[in-house]
LODO-262708 format. One record per residue (C-alpha): residue in three letters; x, y, z. Coordinates in steps of 0.2 Angstrom, whole numbers, padded with zeros to 4 digits, always signed. Each point is the difference from the previous one (the first is absolute). Layout:
N
ALAXYZ...
% end
This chain:
707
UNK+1403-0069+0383UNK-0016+0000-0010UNK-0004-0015+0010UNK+0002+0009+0017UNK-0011+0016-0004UNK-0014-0011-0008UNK-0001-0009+0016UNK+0003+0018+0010UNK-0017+0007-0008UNK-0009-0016-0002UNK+0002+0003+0020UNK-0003+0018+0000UNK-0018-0003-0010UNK-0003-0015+0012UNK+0000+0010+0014UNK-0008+0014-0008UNK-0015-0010-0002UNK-0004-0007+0016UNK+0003+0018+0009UNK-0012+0008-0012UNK-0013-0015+0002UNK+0004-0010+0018UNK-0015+0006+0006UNK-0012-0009-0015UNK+0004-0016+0012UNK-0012+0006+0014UNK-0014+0005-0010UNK-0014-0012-0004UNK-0013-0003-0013UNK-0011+0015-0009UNK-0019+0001-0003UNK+0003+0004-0020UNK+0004-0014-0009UNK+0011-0011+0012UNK-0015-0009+0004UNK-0005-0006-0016UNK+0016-0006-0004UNK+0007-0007+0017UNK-0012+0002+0016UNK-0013-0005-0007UNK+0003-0009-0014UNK-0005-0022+0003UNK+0010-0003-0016UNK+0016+0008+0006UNK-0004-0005+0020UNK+0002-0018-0008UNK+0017+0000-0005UNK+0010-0007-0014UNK-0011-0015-0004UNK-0004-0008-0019UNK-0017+0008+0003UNK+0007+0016+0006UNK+0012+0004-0017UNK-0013-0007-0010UNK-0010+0016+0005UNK+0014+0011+0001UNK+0002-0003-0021UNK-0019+0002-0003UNK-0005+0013+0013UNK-0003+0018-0006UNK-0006+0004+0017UNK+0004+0019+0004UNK+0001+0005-0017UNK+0018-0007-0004UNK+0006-0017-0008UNK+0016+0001+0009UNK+0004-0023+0008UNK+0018+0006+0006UNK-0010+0013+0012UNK-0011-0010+0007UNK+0014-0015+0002UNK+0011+0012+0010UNK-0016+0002+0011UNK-0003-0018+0000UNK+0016-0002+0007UNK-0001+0014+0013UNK-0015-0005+0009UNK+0010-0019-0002UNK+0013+0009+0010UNK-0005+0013+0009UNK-0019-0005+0002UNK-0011+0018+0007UNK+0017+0006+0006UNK+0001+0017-0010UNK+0016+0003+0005UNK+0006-0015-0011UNK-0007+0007-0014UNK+0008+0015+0000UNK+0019-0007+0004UNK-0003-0007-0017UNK-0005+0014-0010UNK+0015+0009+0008UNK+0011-0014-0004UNK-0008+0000-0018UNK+0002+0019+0000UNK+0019-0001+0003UNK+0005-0016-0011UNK-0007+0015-0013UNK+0011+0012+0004UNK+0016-0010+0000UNK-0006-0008-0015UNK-0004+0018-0009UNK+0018+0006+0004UNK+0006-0017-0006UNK-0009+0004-0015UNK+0005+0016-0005UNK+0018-0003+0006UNK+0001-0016-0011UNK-0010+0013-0017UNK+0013+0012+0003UNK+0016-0010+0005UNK+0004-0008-0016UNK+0001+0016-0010UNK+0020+0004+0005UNK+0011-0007+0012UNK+0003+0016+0010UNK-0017+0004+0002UNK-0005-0013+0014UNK+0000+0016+0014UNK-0010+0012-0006UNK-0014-0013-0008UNK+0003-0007+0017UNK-0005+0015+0010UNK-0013+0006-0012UNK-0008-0018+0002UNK+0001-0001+0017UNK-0008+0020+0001UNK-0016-0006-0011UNK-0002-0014+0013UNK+0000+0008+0014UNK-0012+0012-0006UNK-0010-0016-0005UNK+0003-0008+0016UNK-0007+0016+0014UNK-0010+0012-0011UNK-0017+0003+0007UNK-0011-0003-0014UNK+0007-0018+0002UNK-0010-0003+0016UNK-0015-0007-0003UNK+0009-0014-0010UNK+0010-0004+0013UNK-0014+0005+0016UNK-0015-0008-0007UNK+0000-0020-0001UNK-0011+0002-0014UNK+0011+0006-0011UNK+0011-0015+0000UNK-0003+0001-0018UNK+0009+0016-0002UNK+0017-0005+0008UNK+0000-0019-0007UNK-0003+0006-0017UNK+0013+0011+0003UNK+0012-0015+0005UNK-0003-0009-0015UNK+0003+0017-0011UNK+0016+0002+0007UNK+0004-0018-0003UNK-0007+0003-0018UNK+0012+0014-0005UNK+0015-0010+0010UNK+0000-0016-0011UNK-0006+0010-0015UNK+0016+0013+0002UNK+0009-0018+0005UNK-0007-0006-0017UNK+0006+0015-0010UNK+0016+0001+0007UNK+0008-0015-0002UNK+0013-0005-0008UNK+0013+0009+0012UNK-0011+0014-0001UNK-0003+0005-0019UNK-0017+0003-0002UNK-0012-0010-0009UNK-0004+0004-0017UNK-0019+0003-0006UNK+0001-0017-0010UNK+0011-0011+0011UNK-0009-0016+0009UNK-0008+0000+0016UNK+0009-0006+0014UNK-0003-0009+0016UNK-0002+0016+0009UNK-0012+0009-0012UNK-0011-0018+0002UNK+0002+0005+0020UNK-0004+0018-0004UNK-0017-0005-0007UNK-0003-0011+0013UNK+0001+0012+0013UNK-0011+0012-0009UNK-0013-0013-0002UNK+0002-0001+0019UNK-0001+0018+0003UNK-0017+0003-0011UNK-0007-0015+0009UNK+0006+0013+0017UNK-0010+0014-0006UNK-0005+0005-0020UNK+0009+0016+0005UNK+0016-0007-0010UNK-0006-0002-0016UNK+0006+0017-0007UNK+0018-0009+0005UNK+0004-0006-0019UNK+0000+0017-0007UNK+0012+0007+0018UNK+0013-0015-0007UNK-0002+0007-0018UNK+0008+0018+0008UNK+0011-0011+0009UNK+0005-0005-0017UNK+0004+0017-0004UNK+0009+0004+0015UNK+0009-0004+0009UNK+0002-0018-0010UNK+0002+0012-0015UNK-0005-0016-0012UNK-0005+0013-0014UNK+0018+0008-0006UNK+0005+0018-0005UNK-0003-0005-0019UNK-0019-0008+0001UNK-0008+0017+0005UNK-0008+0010-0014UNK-0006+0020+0007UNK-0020+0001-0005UNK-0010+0015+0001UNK+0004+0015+0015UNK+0017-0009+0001UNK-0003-0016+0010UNK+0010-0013-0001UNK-0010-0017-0006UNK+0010-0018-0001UNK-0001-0008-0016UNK-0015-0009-0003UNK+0010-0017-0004UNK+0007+0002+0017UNK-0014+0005+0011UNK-0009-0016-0008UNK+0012-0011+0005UNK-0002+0008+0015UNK-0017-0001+0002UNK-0001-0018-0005UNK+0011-0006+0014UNK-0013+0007+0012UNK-0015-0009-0008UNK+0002-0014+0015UNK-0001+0013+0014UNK-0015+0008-0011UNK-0010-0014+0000UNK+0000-0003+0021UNK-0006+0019+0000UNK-0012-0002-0013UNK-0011-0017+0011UNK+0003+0011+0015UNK-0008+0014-0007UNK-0015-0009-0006UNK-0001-0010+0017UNK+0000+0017+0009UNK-0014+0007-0012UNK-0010-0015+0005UNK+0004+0000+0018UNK-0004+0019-0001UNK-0017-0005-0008UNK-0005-0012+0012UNK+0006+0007+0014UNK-0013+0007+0015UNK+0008+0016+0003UNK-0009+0015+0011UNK-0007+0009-0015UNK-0005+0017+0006UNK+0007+0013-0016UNK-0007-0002-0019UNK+0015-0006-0008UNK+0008+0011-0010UNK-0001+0001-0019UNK+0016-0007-0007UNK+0002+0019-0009UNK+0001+0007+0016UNK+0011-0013+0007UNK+0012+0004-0015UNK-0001+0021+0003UNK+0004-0001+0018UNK+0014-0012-0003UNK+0012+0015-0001UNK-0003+0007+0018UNK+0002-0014+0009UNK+0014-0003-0006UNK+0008+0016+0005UNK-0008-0004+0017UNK+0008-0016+0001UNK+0017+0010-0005UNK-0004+0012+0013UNK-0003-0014+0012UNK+0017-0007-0002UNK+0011+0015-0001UNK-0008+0009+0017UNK-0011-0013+0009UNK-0011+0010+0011UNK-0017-0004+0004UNK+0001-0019-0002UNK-0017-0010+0004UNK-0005-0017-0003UNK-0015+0005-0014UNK-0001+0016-0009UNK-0018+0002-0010UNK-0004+0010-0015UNK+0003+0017+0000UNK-0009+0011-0009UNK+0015+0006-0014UNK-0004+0016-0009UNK+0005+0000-0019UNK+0013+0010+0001UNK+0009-0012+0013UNK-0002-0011-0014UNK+0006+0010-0013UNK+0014+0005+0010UNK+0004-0018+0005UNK+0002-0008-0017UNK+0010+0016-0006UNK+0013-0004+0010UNK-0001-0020+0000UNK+0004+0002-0020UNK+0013+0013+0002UNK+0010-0009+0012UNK-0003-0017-0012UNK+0007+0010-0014UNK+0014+0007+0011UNK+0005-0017+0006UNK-0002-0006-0017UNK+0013+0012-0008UNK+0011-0003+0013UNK+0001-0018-0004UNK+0017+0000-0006UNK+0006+0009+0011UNK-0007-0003+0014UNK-0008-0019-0002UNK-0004+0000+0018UNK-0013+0016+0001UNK-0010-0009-0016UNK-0001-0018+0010UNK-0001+0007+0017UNK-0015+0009-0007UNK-0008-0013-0010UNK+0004-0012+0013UNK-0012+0012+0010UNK-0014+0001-0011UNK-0002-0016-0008UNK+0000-0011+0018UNK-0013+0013+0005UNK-0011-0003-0015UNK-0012-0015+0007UNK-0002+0009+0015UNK-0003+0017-0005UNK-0019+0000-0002UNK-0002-0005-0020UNK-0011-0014+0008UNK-0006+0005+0016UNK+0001-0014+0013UNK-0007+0006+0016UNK-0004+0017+0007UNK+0016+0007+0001UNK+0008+0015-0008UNK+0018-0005+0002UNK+0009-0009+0013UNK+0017-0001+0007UNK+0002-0016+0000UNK+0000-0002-0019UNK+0015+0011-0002UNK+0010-0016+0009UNK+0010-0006-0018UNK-0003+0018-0009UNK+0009+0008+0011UNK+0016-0008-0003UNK+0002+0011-0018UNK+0000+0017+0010UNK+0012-0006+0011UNK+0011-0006-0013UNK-0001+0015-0010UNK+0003+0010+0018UNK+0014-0010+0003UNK+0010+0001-0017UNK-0004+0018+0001UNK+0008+0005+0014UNK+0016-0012-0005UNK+0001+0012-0015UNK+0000+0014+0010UNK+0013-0006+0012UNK+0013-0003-0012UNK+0001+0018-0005UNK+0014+0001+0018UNK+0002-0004+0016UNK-0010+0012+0007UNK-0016-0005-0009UNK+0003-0018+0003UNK+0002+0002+0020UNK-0014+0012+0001UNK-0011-0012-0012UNK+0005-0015+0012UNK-0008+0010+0015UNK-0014+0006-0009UNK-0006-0017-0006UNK+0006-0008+0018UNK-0014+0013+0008UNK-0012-0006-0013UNK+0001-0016+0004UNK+0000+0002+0020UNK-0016+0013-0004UNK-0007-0016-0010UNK+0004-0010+0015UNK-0009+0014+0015UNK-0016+0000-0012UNK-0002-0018-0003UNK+0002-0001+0019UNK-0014+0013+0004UNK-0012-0007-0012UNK+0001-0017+0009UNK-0007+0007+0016UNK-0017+0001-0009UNK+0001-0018-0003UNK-0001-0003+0015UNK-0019-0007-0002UNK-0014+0003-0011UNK-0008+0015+0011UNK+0015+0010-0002UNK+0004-0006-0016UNK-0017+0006-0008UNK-0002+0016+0014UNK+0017+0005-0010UNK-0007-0004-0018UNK-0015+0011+0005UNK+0013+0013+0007UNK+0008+0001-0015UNK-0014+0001-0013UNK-0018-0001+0007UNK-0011+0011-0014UNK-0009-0016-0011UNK+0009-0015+0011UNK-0015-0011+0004UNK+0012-0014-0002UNK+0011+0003+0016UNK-0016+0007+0009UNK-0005-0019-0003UNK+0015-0009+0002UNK+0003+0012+0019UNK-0018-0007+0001UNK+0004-0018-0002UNK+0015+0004+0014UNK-0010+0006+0014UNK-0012-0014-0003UNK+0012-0013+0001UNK+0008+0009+0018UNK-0022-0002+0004UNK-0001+0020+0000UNK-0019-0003-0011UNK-0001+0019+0004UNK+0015+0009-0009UNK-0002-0015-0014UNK-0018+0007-0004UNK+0007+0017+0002UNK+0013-0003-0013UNK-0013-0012-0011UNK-0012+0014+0000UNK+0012+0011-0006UNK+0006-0012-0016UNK-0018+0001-0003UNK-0002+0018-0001UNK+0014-0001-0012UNK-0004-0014-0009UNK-0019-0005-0001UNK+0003-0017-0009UNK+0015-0005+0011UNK-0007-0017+0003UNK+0009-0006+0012UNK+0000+0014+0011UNK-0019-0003+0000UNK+0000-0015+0006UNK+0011+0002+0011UNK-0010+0014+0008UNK-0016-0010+0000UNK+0008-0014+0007UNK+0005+0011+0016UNK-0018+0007+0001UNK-0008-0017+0000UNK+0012-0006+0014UNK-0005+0018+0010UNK-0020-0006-0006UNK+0000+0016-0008UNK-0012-0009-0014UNK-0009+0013-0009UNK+0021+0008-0003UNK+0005-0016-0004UNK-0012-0004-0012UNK+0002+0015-0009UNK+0017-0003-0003UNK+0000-0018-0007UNK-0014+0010-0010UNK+0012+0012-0007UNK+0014-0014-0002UNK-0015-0013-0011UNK-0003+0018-0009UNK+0018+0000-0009UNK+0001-0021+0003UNK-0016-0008-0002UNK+0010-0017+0002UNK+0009+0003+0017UNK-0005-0015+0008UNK+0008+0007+0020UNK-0015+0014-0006UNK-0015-0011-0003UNK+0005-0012+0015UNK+0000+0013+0012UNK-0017+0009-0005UNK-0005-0018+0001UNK+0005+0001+0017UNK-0007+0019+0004UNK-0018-0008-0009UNK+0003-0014+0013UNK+0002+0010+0015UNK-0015+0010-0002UNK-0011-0013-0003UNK-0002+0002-0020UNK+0002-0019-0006UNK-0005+0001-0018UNK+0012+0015-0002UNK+0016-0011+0010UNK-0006-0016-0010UNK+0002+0010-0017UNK+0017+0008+0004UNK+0007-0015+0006UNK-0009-0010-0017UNK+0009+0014-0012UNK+0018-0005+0011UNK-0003-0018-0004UNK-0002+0005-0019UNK+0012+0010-0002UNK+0012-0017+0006UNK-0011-0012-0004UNK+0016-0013-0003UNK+0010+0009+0016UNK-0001-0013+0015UNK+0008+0011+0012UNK-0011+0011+0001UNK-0015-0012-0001UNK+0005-0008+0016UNK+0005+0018+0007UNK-0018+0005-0004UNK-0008-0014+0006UNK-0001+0005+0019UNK-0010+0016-0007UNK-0010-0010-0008UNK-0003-0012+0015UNK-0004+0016+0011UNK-0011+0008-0014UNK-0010-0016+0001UNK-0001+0000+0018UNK-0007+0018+0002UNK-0015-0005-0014UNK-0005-0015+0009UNK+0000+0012+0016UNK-0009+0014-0008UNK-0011-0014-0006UNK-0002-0008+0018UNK-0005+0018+0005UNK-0014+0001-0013UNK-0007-0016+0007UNK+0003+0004+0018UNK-0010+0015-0005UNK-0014-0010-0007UNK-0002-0014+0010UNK+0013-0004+0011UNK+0005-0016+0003UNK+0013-0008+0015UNK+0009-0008-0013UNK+0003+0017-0010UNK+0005+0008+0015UNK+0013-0015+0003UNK+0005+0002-0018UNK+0003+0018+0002UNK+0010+0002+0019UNK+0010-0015-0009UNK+0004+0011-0013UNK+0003+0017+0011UNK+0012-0010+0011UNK+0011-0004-0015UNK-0001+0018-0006UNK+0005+0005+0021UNK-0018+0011+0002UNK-0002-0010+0016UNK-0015+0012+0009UNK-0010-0006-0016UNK+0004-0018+0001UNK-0006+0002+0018UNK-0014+0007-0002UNK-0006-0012-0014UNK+0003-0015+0011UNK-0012+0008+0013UNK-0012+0004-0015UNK+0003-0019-0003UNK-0003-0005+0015UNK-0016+0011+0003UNK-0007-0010-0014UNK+0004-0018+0003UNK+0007+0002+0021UNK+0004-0017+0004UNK+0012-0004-0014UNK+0017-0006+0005UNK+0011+0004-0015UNK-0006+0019+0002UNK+0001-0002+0020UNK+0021-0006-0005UNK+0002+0011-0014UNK-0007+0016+0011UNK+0011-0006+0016UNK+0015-0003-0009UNK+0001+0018-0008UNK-0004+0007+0016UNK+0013-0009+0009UNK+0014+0002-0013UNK+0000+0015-0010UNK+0013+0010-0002UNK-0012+0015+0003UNK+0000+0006+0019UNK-0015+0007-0002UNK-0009-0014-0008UNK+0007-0012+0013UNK-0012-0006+0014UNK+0006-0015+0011UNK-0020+0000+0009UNK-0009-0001-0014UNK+0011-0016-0009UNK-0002-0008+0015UNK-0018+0001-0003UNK-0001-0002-0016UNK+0013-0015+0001UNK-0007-0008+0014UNK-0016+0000-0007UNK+0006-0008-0014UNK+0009-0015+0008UNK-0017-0003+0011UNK-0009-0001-0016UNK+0011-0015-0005UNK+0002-0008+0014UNK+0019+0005+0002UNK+0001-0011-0013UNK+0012+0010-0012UNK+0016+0004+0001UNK+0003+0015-0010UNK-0015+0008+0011UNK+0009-0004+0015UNK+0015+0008-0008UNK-0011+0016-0003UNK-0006-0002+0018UNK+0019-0001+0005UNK+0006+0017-0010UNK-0016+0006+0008UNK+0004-0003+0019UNK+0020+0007-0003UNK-0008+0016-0008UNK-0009+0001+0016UNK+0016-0002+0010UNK-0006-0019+0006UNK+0013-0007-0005UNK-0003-0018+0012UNK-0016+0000-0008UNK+0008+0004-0017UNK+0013-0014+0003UNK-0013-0013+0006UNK-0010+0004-0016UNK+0012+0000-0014UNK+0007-0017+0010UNK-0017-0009-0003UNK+0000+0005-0017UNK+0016-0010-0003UNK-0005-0015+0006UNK-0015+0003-0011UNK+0009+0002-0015UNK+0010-0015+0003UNK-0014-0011+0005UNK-0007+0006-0019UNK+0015-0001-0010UNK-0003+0020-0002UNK+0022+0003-0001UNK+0000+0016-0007UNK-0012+0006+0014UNK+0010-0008+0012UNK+0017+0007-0005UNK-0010+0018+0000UNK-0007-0003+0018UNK+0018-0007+0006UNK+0008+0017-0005UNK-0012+0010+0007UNK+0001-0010+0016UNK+0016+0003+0002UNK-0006+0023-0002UNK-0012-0002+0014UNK+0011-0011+0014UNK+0010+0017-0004UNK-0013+0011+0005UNK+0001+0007-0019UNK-0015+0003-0009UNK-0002-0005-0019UNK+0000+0012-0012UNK-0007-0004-0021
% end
């Protein structure tokens, strides 16, 4: 019978799930985050190689050191490739082997106490994972690809406390005593914990979540091992709760190298810096609001939105906050005996939240929903054991309690749903966020930014990047962003002030010094350009990507000095050879009218010369520019040419050739360009007669050719 009803809700929460997520499988990837950890991301776009998990276990790209993550990823884009949809299907798949796994969890914690128990544990299980499984706070773990590392750490918690409470409740289900030997399953235990830190550093708190499991509902600390200290609290004896302690040195030890690789990664990670980090005093006086906003979050979830920024929090908020966090803590706390299930419900809830709730700020975010994935669970425990108190005062209660918590969950279910139509892409995503909260929200003005830019709508993302920026002065990025916009609209003077305000709070943005290099360029100050692009290449000097990525600036800087030089000479005493020297260069820069009229400048000075005649002819006959084009004057110029070497050259006659099709004889143009085949063959010239052959074939067409 048990068998049949855990299979009958293990159905139930299946089905649950995918009508409260299904439509995660259409959406695709985000702008925040999902392209540094699977859009754009070489390393994970590699796959599983030796090189590829060799990076994974020494990356702290993104601020994290979390391999599992960036395997899963791996594996992904293996699978699935740029498909988002892929993606998704498995953090949905993820998200559900989560939920069945919690319920086997708690059922499994609770199921060894008595024999007769198995239905009410059962039902109070499967309530706190349902709950867990459509709540809406849960979306963004399960709607955003890059927070894969929220629901696989997740998986390998639930495995944790399932071979833990398989470990502790052997022997036909006595519980372990605090001094008895490990077992196979407490080695599994700690290996899937290993696993889930290595998923995300959120789980380190998880040794001291198995020490209240210890106390209930394992009850490894008997009625005679508690003494009552001050206020009447009840506190285990010390020789047990160091027992106790000692077991979970294994698991302490894997939180302890996550925590330092997370402060490192944290340290060196490149992170949008646009807020003076808060003194760690502050952090530690604020604590207390957020979490009551966290509690308020998960109790009436309203106004839900992918980033939530600092508020400003009057003291007696504060005050009020940490008044009522210690007086529920002493309340849970004296109902420890009595009620074991308020005091590690509670706990549960505050200790999981303690490396996410601001004591070291990572990032610009006040709170986020997304972070009260695992914490939650405690609420809903104490929810659910609550109301299966209350329903066994009579019949009555119980039926109206089972309706009551039915319409929770189904609300649960109608909200999760609505939140998911904002995840439809990033515009409406961050639209929403800005919706919901946009006093002090430079981050989803810049983030709704990066959105409309990557649809090409440059105008709303320099609307939205502007307004980060009124927000947020130093918001690097956004600056950069901005000034790279302008300088594709040759709004120079706007762009340069922006990459000025970005070098301001950055003085070794590299993208900042390139493109005022690039503005310097463009308006003709060469030292200025040379200097920029000098101060990128010392700020890498061992980086050969960006060598070779400068290098065409560099080519074109030195072009545009030896023309400005060339222009000095002309100047001066010109010369047919300078005026050669500078159409050449103005041809390769496409400032045809000026190559043009160099050649004729040429030619003015030295007239009967046959490499200007050809050179003049074939631009005229060729260029791209209609309104440089003129089929009578190549046919001059090339003619010309040819009679002043006898019709001796080929590639002459090959200008003569392009001339006559430009001038719509195309006979003429065939009989040319055949002569200057034989030519080339009689020389040996191959190349020039593989050129002529093609463009033989243009002008029996009745096609011009073009350059």
């Amino acid at each position: 019978m048990s068998m049949r009803r855990n299979v009958l809700i293990c159905l139930g929460l299946l089905v649950l799930n995918l009508i409260g997520f299904w439509p995660v499988i259409h959406l695709g990837f985000i702008t925040l985050d999902d392209p540094a950890y699977v859009s754009q991301n070489p390393q994970v776009q590699a796959g599983i190689t030796p090189a590829s998990v060799t990076w994974a276990f020494t990356s702290l790209e993104t601020g994290n050191w979390h391999p599992i993550t960036w395997l899963s990823h791996m594996l992904d884009w293996q699978l699935f490739g740029s498909d988002a949809n892929g993606h998704h299907v498995m953090n949905l798949g993820i998200h559900i082997a989560n939920t069945l796994l919690l319920y086997a969890a708690l059922t499994m914690l609770l199921g060894f106490r008595s024999a007769n128990a198995g239905t009410a544990e059962s039902w109070c299980s499967a309530w706190v994972a349902a709950l867990f499984a459509v709540h809406p706070l849960h979306v963004q773990s399960v709607a955003w690809i890059a927070e894969r590392k929220d629901v696989l750490s997740g998986f390998f918690m639930m495995l944790t406390l399932l071979c833990y409470t398989k470990a502790m409740t052997r022997d036909k289900g006595r519980v372990a005593r605090s001094d008895s030997i490990p077992s196979r399953f407490y080695w599994l235990s700690v290996l899937f914990f290993a696993l889930g830190v290595m998923s995300k550093p959120m789980l380190v708190s998880l040794p001291i979540i198995l020490l209240l499991l210890d106390f209930w509902p394992l009850g490894r600390i008997g009625d005679n091992q508690w003494r009552m200290a001050r206020f009447g609290l009840p506190v285990p004896e010390f020789s047990v709760l160091k027992a106790l302690v000692l077991e979970k040195l294994p698991f302490a030890g894997f939180s302890l190298i996550s925590c330092l690789a997370t402060l490192r990664a944290q340290g060196d990670a490149g992170f949008i810096i646009h807020v003076a980090p808060l003194p760690w005093y502050t952090r530690l006086i604020i604590t207390p609001y957020f979490y009551l906003k966290y509690l308020e979050k998960i109790l009436w979830p309203e106004n839900l939105a992918i980033f939530y920024p600092y508020p400003l929090i009057p003291l007696w908020k504060i005050a009020v906050a940490a008044a009522l966090l210690i007086f529920l803590s002493l309340l849970c706390l004296r109902q420890a005996r009595v009620r074991p299930y308020l005091t590690v419900g509670w706990f549960w809830f505050l200790v999981m939240l303690v490396p996410v709730i601001g004591l070291v700020q990572v990032g610009t975010q006040s709170i986020a929903d997304r972070y009260t994935y695992l914490p939650s669970i405690g609420l809903f425990i104490i929810a659910a054991w609550a109301v299966h108190e209350a329903a066994a005062r009579s019949r009555f209660w119980k039926t109206g309690i089972a309706i009551g918590a039915t319409a929770v969950v189904l609300a649960c279910l109608a909200d999760t749903r609505w939140q998911l139509r904002y995840w439809q892409n990033s515009i409406t995503l961050f639209t929403h966020a800005l919706d919901v909260k946009r006093q002090n929200n430079s981050m989803c003005y810049y983030c709704l930014g990066n959105s409309f830019w990557a649809v090409g709508d440059s105008d709303d993302a320099v609307t939205n990047y502007r307004a980060a920026l009124e927000i947020a002065p130093g918001m690097t990025e956004a600056a950069s962003r901005l000034g790279f916009i302008l300088l594709q609209q040759n709004k120079l003077a706007e762009a340069e002030a922006q990459f000025r305000n970005v070098l301001q709070w950055d003085p070794s943005d590299t993208k900042a010094h390139k493109y005022l290099g690039d503005i310097s360029a463009g308006e003709g100050k060469l030292d200025q350009a040379a200097a920029e692009y000098a101060t990128v290449l010392r700020l890498n000097p061992g980086d050969a990507v960006i060598r070779d990525a400068l290098q065409p600036e560099l080519d074109k800087l030195e072009t545009a000095r030896t023309l400005t030089n060339l222009y000095q000479t002309l100047k001066v005493q010109p010369t047919a050879e300078a005026c050669v020297q500078a159409a050449g260069i103005e041809t390769t820069q496409k400032d045809f009218q000026k190559a043009v009229d160099h050649y004729r400048e040429a030619l003015r000075l030295k007239p009967d010369a046959p490499d200007i005649l050809n050179n003049l002819a074939w631009l005229l006959a060729t260029c791209p520019d209609d309104a440089v084009r003129n089929g009578a004057e190549a046919v001059k110029c090339a003619g010309r040419a040819c009679e002043l070497t006898q019709n001796k050259q080929p590639m002459l006659l090959g200008t003569l050739a392009a001339a006559y099709a430009e001038s719509g004889r195309f006979d003429d143009a065939v009989a040319a360009a055949q002569k200057a085949c034989d030519l080339a063959s009689q020389q040996g010239e191959t190349l020039l007669l593989q050129k002529n052959q093609s463009l033989l074939e243009f002008y029996r067409a009745h096609k011009p050719w073009r350059e």
